[in-house]
N, C-alpha and C positions, 0 to 999 in steps of 0.2 A: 710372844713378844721377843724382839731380837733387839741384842747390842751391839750395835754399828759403831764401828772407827771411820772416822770422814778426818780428812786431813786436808789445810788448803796454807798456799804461800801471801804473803803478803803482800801489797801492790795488786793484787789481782779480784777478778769476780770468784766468789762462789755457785758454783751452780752444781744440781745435783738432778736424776730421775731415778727415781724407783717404781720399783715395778711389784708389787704385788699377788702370790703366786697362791692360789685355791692349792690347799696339801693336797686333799682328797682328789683331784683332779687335774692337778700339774699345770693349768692354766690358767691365763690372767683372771685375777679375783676382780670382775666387773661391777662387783654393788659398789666396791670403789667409786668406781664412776659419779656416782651420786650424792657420795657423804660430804659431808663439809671434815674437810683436812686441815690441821694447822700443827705448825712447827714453831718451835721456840728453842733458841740458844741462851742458856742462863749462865753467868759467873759461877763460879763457887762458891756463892754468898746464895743465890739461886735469886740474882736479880735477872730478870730477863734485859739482853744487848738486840735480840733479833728476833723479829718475829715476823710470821707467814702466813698467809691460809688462805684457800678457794674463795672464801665470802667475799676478801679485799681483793682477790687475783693476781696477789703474790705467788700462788701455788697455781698452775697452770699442770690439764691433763692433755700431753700430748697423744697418747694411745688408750684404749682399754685397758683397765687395770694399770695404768702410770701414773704417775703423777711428777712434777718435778719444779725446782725454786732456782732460782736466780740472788744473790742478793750482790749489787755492783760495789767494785774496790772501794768507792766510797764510803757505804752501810758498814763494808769493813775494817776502814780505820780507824775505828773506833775501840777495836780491840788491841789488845796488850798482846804483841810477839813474843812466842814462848810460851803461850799462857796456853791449858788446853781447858776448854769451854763443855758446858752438859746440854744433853740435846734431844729436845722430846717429840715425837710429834704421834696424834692423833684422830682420830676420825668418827664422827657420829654420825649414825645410821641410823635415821628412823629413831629418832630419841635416845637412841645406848651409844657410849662414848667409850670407845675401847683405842688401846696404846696399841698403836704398829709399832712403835721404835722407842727408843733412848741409847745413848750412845754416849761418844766424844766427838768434839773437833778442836785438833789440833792447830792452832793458828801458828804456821812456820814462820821464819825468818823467809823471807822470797827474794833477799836480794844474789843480784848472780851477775859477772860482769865476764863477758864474751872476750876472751882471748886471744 
């Protein structure tokens, strides 16, 4: 399992792909392809603000072994600037439910005025 730093601006979409890599083989992990994938952004209360997964087709696979979310500026204002948010996501395969990831996302200030 690995801990990701994800950082995004405010006013904007989120969107992300990851790719999933077989150690033993250095190439894309394809049973991916198959599992039901889901992400959640929780508070620090560990209330979930965001949620994702293949089932709903928030989580779209564009390649073998990728996977990758979208969530639009909108879904995002909802969160607190400044705040940094916990972030899980998993995938079961054939009945076993194993963590790819947990991390952060930093929700930045995104404002910027062109000079």
């Amino acid at each position: 399992m690995y801990d990701i730093k994800f950082a995004t601006p405010s006013g904007a979409d989120w969107a992300e792909i990851i790719e999933i890599i077989d150690d033993d083989t250095n190439l894309p992990l394809t049973q991916i392809d198959d599992a039901l994938i889901e992400l959640q952004v929780q508070d620090r209360c560990n209330a979930p603000v965001l949620n994702a997964s293949t089932e709903d087709g928030t989580i779209t696979r564009p390649a073998p072994g990728k996977f990758q979310w979208l969530f639009s500026k909108e879904q995002m204002s909802g969160l607190c600037i400044g705040t940094t948010y916990r972030v899980g996501c998993r995938a079961t395969i054939d009945g076993k439910t194993t963590m790819l990831f947990t991390g952060d996302l930093a929700y930045i200030d995104g404002e910027f005025t062109w000079c």
